[in-house]
TORTISE-297610 format. One record per residue: x, y, z of N, C-alpha, C in turn; residue in one letter. Coordinates in nm, 3 decimals. Layout:
n_px n_py n_pz ca_px ca_py ca_pz c_px c_py c_pz rest
X Y Z X Y Z X Y Z a
...
This chain:
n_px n_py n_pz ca_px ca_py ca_pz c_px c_py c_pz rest
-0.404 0.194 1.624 -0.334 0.068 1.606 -0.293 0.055 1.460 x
-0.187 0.028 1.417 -0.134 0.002 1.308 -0.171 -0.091 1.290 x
-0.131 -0.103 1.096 -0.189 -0.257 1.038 -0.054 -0.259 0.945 x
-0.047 -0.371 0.943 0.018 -0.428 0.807 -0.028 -0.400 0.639 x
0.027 -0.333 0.586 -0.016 -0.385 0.413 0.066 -0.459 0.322 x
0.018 -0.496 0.274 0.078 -0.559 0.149 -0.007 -0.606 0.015 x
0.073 -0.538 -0.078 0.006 -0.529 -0.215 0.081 -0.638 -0.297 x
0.008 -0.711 -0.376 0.004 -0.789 -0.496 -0.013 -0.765 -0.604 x
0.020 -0.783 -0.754 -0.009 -0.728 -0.862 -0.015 -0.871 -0.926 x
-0.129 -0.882 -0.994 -0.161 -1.033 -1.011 -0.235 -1.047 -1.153 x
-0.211 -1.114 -1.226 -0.235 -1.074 -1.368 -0.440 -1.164 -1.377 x
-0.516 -1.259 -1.308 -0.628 -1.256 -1.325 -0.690 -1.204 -1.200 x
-0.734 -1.146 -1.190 -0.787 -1.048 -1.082 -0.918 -1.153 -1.027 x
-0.985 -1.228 -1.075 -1.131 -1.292 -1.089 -1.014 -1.415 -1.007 x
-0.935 -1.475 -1.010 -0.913 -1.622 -0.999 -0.825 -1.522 -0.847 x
-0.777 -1.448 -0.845 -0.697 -1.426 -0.727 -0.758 -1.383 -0.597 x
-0.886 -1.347 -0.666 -0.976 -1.301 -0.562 -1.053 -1.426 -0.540 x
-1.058 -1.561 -0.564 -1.107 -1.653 -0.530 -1.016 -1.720 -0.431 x
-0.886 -1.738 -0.471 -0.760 -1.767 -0.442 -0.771 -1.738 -0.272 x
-0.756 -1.622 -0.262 -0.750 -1.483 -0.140 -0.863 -1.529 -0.075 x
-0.983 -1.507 -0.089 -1.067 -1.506 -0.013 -1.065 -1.663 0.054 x
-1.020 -1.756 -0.027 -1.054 -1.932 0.057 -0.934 -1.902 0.136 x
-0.803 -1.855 0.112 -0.741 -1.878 0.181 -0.745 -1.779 0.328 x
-0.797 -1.647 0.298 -0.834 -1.611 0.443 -0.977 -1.630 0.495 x
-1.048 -1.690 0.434 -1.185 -1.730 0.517 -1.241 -1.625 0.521 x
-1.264 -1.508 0.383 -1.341 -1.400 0.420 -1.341 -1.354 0.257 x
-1.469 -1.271 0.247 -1.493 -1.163 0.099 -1.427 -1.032 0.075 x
-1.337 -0.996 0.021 -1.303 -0.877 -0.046 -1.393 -0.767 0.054 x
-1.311 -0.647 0.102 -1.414 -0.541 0.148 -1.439 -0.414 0.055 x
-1.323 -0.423 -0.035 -1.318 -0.344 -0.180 -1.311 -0.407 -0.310 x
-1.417 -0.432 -0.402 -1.384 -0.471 -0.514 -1.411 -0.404 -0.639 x
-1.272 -0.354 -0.706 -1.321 -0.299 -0.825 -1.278 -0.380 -0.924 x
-1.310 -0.321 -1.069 -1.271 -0.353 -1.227 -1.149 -0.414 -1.244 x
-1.045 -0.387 -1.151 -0.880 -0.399 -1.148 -0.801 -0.396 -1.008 x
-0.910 -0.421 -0.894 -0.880 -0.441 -0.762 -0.978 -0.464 -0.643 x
-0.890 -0.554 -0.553 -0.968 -0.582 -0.420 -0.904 -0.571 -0.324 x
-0.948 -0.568 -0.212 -0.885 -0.525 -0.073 -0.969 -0.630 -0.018 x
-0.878 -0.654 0.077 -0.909 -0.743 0.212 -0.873 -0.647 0.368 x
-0.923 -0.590 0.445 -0.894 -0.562 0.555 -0.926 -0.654 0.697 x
-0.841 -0.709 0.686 -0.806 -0.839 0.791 -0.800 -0.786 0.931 x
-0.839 -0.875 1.031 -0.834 -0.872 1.186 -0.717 -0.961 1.222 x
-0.722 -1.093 1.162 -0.639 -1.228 1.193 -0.590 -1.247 1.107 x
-0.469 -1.243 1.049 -0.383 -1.108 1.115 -0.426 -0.989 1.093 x
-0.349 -0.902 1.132 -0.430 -0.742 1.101 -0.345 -0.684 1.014 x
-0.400 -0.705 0.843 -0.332 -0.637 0.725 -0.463 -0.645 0.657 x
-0.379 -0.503 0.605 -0.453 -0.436 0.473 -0.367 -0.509 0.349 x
-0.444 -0.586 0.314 -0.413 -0.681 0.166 -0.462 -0.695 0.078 x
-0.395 -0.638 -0.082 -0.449 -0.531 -0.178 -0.384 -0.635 -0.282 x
-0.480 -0.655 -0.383 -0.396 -0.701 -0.525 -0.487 -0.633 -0.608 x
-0.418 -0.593 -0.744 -0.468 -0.522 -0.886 -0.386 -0.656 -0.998 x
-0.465 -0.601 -1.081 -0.403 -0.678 -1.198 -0.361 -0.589 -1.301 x
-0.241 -0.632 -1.309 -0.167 -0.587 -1.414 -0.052 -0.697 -1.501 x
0.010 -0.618 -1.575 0.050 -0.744 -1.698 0.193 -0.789 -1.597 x
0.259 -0.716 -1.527 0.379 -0.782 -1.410 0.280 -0.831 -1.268 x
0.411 -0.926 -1.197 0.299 -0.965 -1.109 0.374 -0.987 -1.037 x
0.336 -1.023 -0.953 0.408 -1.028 -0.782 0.409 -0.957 -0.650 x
0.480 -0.951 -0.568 0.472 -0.828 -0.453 0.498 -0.719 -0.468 x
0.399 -0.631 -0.490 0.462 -0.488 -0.540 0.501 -0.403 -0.464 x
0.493 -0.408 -0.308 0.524 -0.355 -0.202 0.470 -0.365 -0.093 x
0.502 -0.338 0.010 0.493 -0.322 0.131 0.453 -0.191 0.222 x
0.377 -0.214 0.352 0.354 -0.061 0.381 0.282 -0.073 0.538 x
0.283 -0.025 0.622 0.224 0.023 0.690 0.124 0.117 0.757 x
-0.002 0.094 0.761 -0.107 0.183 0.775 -0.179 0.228 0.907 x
-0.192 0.364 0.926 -0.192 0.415 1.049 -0.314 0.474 1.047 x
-0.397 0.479 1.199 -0.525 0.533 1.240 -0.551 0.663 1.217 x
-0.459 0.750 1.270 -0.452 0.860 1.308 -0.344 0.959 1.270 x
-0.372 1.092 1.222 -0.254 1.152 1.260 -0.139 1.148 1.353 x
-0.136 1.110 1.439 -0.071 1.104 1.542 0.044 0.951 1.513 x
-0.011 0.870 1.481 0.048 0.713 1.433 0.151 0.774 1.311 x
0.065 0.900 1.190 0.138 0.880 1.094 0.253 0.996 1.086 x
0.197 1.074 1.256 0.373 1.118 1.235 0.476 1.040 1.338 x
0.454 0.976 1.387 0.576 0.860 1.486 0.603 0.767 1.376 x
0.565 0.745 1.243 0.595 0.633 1.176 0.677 0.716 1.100 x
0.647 0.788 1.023 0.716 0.951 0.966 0.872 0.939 1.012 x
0.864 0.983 1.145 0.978 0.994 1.238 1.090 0.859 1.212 x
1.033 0.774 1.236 1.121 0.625 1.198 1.154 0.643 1.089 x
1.073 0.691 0.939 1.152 0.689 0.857 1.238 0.784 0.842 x
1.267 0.886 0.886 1.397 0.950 0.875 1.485 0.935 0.950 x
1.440 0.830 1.087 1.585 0.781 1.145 1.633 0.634 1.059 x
1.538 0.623 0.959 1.593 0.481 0.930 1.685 0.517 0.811 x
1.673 0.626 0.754 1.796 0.693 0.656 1.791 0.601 0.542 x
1.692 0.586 0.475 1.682 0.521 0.319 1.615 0.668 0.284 x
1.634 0.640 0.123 1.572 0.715 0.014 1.394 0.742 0.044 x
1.345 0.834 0.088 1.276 0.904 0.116 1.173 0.976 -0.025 x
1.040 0.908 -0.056 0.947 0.998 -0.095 0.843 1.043 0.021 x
0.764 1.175 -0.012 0.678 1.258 0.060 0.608 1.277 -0.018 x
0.473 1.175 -0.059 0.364 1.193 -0.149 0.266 1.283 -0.100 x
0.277 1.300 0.046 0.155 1.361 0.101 0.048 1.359 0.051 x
-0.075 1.419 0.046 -0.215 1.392 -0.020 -0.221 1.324 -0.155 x
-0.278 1.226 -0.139 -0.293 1.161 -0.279 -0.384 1.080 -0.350 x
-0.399 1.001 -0.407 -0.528 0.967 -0.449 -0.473 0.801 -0.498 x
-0.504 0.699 -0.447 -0.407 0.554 -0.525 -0.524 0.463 -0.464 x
-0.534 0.370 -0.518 -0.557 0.253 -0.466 -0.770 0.251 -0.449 x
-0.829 0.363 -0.495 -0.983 0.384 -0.479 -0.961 0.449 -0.351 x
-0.883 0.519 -0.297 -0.849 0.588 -0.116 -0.772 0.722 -0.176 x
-0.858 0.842 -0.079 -0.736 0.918 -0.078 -0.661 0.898 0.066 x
-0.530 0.979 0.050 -0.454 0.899 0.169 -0.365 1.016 0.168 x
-0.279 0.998 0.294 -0.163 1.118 0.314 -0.035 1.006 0.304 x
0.078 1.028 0.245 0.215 0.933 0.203 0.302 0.936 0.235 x
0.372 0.848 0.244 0.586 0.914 0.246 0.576 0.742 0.216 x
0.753 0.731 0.137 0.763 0.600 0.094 0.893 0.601 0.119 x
0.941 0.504 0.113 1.110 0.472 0.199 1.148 0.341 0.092 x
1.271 0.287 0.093 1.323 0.190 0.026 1.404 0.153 0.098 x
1.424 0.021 0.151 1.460 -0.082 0.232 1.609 -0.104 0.171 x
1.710 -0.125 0.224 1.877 -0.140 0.150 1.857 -0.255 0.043 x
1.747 -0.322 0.020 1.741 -0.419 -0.021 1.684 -0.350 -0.183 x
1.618 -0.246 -0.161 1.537 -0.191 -0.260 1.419 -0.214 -0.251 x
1.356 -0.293 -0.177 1.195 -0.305 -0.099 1.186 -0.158 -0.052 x
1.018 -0.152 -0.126 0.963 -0.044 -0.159 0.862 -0.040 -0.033 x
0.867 0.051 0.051 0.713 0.052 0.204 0.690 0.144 0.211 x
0.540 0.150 0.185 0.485 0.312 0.179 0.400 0.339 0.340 x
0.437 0.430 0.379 0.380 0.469 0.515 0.234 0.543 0.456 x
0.134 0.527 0.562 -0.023 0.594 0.494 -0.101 0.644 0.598 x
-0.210 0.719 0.620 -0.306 0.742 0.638 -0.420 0.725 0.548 x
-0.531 0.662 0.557 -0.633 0.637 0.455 -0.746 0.742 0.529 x
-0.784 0.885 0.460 -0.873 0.962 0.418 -1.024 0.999 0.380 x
-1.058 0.932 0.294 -1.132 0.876 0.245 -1.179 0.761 0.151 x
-1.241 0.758 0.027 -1.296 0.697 -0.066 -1.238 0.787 -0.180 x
-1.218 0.707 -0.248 -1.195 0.778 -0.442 -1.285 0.694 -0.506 x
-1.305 0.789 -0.628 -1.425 0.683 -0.790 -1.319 0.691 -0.820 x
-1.199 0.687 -0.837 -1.113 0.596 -0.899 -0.952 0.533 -0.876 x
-0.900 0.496 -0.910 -0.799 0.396 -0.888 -0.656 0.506 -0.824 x
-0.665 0.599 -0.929 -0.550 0.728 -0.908 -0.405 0.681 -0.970 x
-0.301 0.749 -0.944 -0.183 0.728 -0.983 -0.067 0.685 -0.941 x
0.035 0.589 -0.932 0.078 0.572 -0.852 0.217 0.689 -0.830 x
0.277 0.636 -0.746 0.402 0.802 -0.717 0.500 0.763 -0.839 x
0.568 0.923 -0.845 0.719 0.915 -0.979 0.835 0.874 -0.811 x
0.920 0.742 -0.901 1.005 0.734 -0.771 1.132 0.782 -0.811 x
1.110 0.839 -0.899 1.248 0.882 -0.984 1.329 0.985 -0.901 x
1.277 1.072 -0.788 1.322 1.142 -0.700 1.387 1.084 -0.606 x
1.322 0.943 -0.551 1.375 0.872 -0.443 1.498 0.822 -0.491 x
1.448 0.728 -0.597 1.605 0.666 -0.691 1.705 0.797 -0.706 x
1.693 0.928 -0.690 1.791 1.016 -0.733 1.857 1.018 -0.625 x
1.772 1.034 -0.494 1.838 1.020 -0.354 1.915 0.953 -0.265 x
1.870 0.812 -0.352 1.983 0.667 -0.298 2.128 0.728 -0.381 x
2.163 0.762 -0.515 2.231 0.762 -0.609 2.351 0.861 -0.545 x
């Protein structure tokens, strides 16, 4: 079963995670130095904020169970014909994860995922400078 994500970039990490949690009636299931996760039932999203010095919605994404989910989602994105990254194995967010990222005509950024395991640390996020070469 797929989930929803959506990431936040929120400049006090301590007040947003107070913020977050009253408003969904639940505690952080990941909390680090510079991020928390919420993995929600009602609704069912994976909802992620870090703090950093910009802030706002930093993207969008969809997260899948199984191999099997993350190649039929795969598939959509190359019939949906936007600018196309293929991060495949990677390390972001305290998760390693398998990737591909797409850009919406709008320029909304949705990263397709499999989550892997656990990381000790935060990781890197992708160069989109390939994708931006591909819209161009």
């Amino acid at each position: 079963m797929k989930r929803l994500h959506v990431h936040v970039a929120v400049k006090d990490l301590d007040h947003s995670i107070g913020f977050y949690s009253t408003l969904f009636a639940a505690e952080p299931t990941v909390v680090k130095p510079d991020y928390a996760k919420w993995m929600l039932d009602d609704p069912r999203v994976n909802f992620a904020i870090s703090q950093r010095a910009d802030h706002g919605v930093s993207h969008l994404g969809i997260q899948v169970e199984d191999q099997a989910e993350l190649a039929e989602v795969y598939d959509r994105l190359q019939a949906a014909e936007g600018p196309i990254l293929d991060e495949g194995a990677t390390t972001c967010c305290y998760a390693r994860s398998m990737k591909q990222w797409i850009s919406d005509p709008q320029g909304v950024t949705w990263e397709t995922f499999l989550t892997t395991g656990d990381a000790v640390d935060y990781g890197k996020g992708p160069d989109f400078t390939a994708m931006t070469a591909d819209a161009a």
